[in-house]
C-alpha positions, 0 to 999 in steps of 0.5 A: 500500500502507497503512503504519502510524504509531505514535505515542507521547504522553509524558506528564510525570507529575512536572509533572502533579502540580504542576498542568499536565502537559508533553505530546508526541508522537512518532512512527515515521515518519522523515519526520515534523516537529515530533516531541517537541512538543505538535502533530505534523505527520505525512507519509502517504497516505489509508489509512494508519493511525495507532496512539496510545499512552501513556508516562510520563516517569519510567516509574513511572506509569501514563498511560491514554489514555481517549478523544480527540475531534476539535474543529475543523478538517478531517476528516484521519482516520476517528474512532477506535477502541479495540483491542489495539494501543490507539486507532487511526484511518485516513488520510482526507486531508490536513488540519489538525485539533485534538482533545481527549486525555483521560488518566488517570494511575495510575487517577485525576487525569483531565486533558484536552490539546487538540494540533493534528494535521497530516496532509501527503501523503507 
């Protein structure tokens, strides 16, 4: 049976402002490693699906989550997809790969985040 992750990504919208934002991630998943920092090592199975969404720090600014693109690496995940729920992918496999974030913050100051994304077997 498929379980759903979500994942949040916390953006520091008071250090983007003076240049390079402090990103994390965290995620749900009591089993998961290394939340709270700028890469996250997840446990789950092929046809898991993994829910993104945004935060601010200070709660006062709006973080979008325009797009993210994989770069290199293995195909841990189907491409994802936009919906109701935010940016979802699936499960492939377990793998290592890194992606390219693109966000906006209050609908302006577009910046991009290129984390590395580990998918463990569960």
């Amino acid at each position: 049976m498929s379980k759903i992750i979500n994942v949040i990504i916390v953006v520091d919208t008071l250090s983007a402002e003076q240049g390079s934002p402090k990103v994390y991630m965290i995620s749900d998943n009591p089993k998961d490693q290394s939340e709270g920092s700028p890469d996250l090592v997840i446990e789950a199975n092929p046809g898991d699906y993994v829910h993104w969404r945004t935060q601010s720090v200070n709660m006062m600014d709006e973080v979008e989550l325009l797009n993210f693109e994989k770069q290199s690496g293995d195909t841990c995940v189907e491409n994802p997809y936009y919906s109701n729920l935010g940016w979802t992918t699936k499960v492939i496999s377990a793998g290592n790969e890194t992606y390219t974030f693109t966000f906006s913050v209050n609908g302006e100051g577009i910046f991009t985040w290129d984390p590395s994304f580990v998918v463990t077997p569960d």
